[in-house]
N, C-alpha and C positions, 0 to 999 in steps of 0.2 A: 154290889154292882154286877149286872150282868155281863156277858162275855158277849162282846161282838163276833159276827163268824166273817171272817174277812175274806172275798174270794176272788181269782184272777178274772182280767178282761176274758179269757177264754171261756170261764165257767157262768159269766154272767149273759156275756153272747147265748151260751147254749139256753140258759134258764130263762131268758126271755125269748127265744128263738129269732133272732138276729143273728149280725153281723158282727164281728168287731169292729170292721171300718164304722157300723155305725154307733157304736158305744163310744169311738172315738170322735164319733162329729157330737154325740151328744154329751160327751165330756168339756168339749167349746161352747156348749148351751149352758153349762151348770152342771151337769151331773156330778155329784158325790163322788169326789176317792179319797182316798187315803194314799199319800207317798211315805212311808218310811224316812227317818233322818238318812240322809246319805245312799240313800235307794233308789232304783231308775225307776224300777219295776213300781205299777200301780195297783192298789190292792178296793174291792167296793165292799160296803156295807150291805147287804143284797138288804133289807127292813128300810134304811136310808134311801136307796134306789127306787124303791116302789112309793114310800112317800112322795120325792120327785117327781115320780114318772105321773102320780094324780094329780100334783100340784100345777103338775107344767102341761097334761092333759087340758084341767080345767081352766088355766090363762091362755090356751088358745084357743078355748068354746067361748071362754070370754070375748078378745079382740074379734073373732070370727063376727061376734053379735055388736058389733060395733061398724062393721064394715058397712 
């Protein structure tokens, strides 16, 4: 089984060149985390994320074509 690389909102902000506040709006969209049992702290899949990010890219080039 592979090793996921799990990494903080702060590193995922910078790796997508964002915000945190918007990783946090887009974590109310769906976005992928990971909480630990008993953990506050939120950990992301960065491979998970970028799935997401095309999936939920292409469902609003969809709705868009709808309008």
């Amino acid at each position: 089984m592979e090793q996921q690389e799990l990494i903080t909102q702060e590193e995922l902000a910078k790796r997508l060149d964002t915000t945190v506040q918007s990783i946090i709006i887009w974590r109310r969209r769906g976005l992928p985390f990971i909480r630990p049992p008993g953990g506050r702290l939120v950990r992301f899949n960065y491979a998970d994320v970028l799935k997401w990010m095309t999936t939920e890219q292409t469902s609003e080039n969809e709705a868009r074509k709808l309008d």
